[in-house]
TORSE-590977 format. One record per residue (C-alpha): x, y, z; residue number from 1. Coordinates in Angstrom, 1 decimal, decimal comma. Layout:
+--------+--------+--------+-----+
:     xx :     yy :     zz :  nr :
+--------+--------+--------+-----+
:      X :      Y :      Z : NUM :
...
+--------+--------+--------+-----+
END
This chain:
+--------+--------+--------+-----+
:     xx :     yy :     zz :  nr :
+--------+--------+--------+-----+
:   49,0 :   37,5 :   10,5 :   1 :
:   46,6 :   40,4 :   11,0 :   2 :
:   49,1 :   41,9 :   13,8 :   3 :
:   51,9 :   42,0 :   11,1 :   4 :
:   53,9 :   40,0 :    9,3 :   5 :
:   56,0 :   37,1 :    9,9 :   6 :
:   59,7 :   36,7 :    8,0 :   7 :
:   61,5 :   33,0 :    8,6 :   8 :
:   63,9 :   31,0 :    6,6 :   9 :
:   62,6 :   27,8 :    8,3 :  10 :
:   62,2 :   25,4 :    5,2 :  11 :
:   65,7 :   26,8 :    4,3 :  12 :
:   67,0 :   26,2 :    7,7 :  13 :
:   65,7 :   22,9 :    7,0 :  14 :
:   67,5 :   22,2 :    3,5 :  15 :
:   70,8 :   23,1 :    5,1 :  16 :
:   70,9 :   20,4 :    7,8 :  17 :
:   69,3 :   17,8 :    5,7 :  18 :
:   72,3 :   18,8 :    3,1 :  19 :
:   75,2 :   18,8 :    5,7 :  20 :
:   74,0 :   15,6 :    7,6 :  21 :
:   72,5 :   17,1 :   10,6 :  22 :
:   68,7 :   16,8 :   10,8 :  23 :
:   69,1 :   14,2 :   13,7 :  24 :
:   71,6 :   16,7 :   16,2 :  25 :
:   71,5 :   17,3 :   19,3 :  26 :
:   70,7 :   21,0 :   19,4 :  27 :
:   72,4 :   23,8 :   21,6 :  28 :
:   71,6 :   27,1 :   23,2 :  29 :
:   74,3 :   29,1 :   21,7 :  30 :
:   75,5 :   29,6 :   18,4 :  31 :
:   79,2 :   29,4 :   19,3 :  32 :
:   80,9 :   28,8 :   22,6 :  33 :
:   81,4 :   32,1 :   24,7 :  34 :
:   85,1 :   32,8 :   24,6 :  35 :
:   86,0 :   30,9 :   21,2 :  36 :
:   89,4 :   32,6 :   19,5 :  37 :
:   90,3 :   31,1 :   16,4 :  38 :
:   93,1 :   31,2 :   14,8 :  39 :
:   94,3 :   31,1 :   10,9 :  40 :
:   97,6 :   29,2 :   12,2 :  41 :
:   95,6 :   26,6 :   13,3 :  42 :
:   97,1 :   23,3 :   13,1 :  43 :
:   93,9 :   20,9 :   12,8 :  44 :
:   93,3 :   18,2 :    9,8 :  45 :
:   92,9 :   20,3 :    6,5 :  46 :
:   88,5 :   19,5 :    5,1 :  47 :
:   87,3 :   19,9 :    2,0 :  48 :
:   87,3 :   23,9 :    1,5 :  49 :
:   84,7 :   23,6 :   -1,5 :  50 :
:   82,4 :   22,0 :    1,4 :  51 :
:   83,3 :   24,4 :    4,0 :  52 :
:   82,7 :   27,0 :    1,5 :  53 :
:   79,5 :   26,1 :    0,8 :  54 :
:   78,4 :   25,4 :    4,3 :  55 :
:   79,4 :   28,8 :    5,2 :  56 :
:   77,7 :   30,4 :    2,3 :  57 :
:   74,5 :   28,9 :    3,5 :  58 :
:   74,9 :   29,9 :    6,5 :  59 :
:   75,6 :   33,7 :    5,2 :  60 :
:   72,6 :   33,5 :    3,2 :  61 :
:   70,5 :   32,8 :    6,6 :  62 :
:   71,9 :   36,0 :    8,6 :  63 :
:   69,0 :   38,0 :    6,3 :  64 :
:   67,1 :   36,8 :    8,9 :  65 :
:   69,1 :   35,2 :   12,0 :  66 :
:   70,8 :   38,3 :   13,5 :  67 :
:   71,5 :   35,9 :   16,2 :  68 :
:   74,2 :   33,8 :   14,6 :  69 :
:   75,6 :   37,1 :   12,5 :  70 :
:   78,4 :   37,8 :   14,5 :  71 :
:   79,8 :   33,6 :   14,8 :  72 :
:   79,2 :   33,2 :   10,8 :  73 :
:   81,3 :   36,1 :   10,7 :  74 :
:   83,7 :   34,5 :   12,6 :  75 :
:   84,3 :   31,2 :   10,3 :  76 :
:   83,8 :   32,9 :    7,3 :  77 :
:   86,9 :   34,3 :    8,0 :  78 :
:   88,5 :   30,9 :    7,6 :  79 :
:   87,4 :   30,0 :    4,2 :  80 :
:   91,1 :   30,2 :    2,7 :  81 :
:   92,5 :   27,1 :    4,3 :  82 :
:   89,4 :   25,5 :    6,4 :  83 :
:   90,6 :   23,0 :    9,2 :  84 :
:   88,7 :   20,7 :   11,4 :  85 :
:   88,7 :   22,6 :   13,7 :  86 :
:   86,7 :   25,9 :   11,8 :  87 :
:   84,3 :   23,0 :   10,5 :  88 :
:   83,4 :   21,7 :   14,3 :  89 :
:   82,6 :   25,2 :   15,0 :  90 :
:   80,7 :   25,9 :   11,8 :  91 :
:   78,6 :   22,7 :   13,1 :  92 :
:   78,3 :   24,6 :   16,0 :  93 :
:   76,2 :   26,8 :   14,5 :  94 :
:   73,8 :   24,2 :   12,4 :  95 :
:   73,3 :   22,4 :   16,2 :  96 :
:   72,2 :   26,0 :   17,1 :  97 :
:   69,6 :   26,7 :   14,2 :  98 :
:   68,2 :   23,0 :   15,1 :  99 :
:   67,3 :   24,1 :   18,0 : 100 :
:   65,6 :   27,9 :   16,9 : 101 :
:   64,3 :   27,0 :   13,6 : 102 :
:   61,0 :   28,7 :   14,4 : 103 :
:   62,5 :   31,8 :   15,0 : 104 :
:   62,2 :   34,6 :   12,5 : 105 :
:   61,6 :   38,5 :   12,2 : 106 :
:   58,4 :   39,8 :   13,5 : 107 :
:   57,0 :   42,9 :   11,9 : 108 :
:   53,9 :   44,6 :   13,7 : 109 :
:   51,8 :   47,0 :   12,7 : 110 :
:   52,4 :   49,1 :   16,0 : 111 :
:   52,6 :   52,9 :   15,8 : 112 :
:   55,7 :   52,8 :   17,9 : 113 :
:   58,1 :   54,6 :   15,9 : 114 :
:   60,6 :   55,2 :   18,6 : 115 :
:   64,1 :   55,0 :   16,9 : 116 :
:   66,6 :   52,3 :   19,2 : 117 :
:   69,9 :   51,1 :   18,9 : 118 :
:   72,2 :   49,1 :   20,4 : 119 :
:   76,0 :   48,6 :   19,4 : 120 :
:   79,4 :   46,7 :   21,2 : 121 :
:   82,3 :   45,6 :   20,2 : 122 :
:   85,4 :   42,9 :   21,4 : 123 :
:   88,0 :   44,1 :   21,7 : 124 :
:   91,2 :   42,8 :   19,8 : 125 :
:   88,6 :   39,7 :   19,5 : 126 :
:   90,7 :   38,4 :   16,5 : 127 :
:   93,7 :   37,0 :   18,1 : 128 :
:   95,9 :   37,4 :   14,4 : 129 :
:   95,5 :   40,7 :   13,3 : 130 :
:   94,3 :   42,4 :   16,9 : 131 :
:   91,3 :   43,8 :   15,4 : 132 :
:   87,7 :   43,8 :   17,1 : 133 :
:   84,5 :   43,4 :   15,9 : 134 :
:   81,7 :   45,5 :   15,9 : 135 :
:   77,9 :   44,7 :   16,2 : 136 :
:   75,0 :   46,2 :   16,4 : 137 :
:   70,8 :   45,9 :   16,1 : 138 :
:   68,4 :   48,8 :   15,6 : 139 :
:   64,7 :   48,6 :   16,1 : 140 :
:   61,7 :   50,8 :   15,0 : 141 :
:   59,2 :   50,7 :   17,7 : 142 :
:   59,5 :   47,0 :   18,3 : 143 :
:   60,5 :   45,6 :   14,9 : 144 :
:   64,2 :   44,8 :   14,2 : 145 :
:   65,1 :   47,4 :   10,7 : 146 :
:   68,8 :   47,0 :   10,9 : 147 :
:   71,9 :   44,8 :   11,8 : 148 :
:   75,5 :   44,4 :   11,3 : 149 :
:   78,7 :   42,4 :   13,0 : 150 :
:   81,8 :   43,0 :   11,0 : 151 :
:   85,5 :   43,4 :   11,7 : 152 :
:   86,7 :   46,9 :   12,4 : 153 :
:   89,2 :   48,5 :    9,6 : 154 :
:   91,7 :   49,7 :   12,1 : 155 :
:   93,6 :   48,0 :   15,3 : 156 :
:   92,4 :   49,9 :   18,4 : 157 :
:   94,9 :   50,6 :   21,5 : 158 :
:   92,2 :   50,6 :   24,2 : 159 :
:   88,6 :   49,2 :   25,0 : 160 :
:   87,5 :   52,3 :   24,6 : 161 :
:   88,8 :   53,2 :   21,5 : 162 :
:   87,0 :   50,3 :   20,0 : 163 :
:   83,8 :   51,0 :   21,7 : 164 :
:   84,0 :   55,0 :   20,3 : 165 :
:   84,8 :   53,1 :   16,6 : 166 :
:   81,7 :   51,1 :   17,2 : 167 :
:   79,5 :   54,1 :   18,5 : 168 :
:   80,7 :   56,0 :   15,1 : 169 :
:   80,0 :   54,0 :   12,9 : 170 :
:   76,5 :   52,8 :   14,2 : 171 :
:   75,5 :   56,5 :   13,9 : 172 :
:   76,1 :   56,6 :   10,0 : 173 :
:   73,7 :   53,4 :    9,6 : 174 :
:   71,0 :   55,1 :   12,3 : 175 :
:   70,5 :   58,6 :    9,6 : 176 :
+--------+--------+--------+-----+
END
């Protein structure tokens, strides 16, 4: 593109669902349900971990490029021990999603914005087993995406805004 250049994982998008059976689903607007808590004492059918494991690692592999489904491939990778039915229908989840973006991609412009912005959050206690939250969070140069990360925090905060100040301090070590 003369405006800049183009990054998307589209073929590879396309590999995985033709792989895992799911070139023909019904695609949705999210890439996990808003309010999903999983558990590892979840008591659903045990599946095939070797599959789930390599579902999930294609799915890593794709968060290069998709910070959009970052923070729920975070989620079930978290599961890969002992996956259930249950972590597998939301993995799917999240294949129905990319059916429905697999367009998308990172846009890189040749602006001469170089105005430095971030954005960071967190949930907290999101993960109902250990009380830890998650933080996330997206930096752009001008208006071109440089940076991106959702990962579980180290410690278990006591307050909302304990995990929020966690999540503002360690966003500032990846913004320098």
């Amino acid at each position: 593109m003369e405006d800049g250049i183009f990054i998307s994982q589209e073929s590879y998008t396309n590999e995985i669902l033709k792989k895992f059976n799911m070139l023909d689903c019904n695609p949705v607007n999210t890439p996990m349900e808003s309010g999903t808590k999983l558990s590892k004492f979840d008591e659903g059918e045990n599946v095939d971990p070797i599959f789930f494991k390599s579902l999930v690692g294609s799915l890593r592999y794709l968060t290069c490029t998709g910070l959009d489904i970052l923070f729920a491939v975070g989620v079930v990778s978290r599961f890969m021990e002992a996956p259930t039915s249950t972590y597998l229908k939301v993995t799917r989840r999240i294949l129905r999603y990319l059916k429905g973006m697999i367009d998308l991609g990172l846009f890189y412009s040749c602006s001469s914005d170089f105005n430095l912005m971030g954005f960071c959050d967190s949930d907290y206690a999101g993960d109902i087993d250990d009380r830890k939250s998650t933080t996330g969070f997206v930096f752009f140069l001008g208006d071109s995406v440089i940076s991106w990360s959702s990962k579980k925090q180290s410690i278990v905060t006591l307050s909302t805004c304990e995990a929020e100040y966690i999540t503002a301090t360690s966003c500032t070590c990846h913004a320098i």
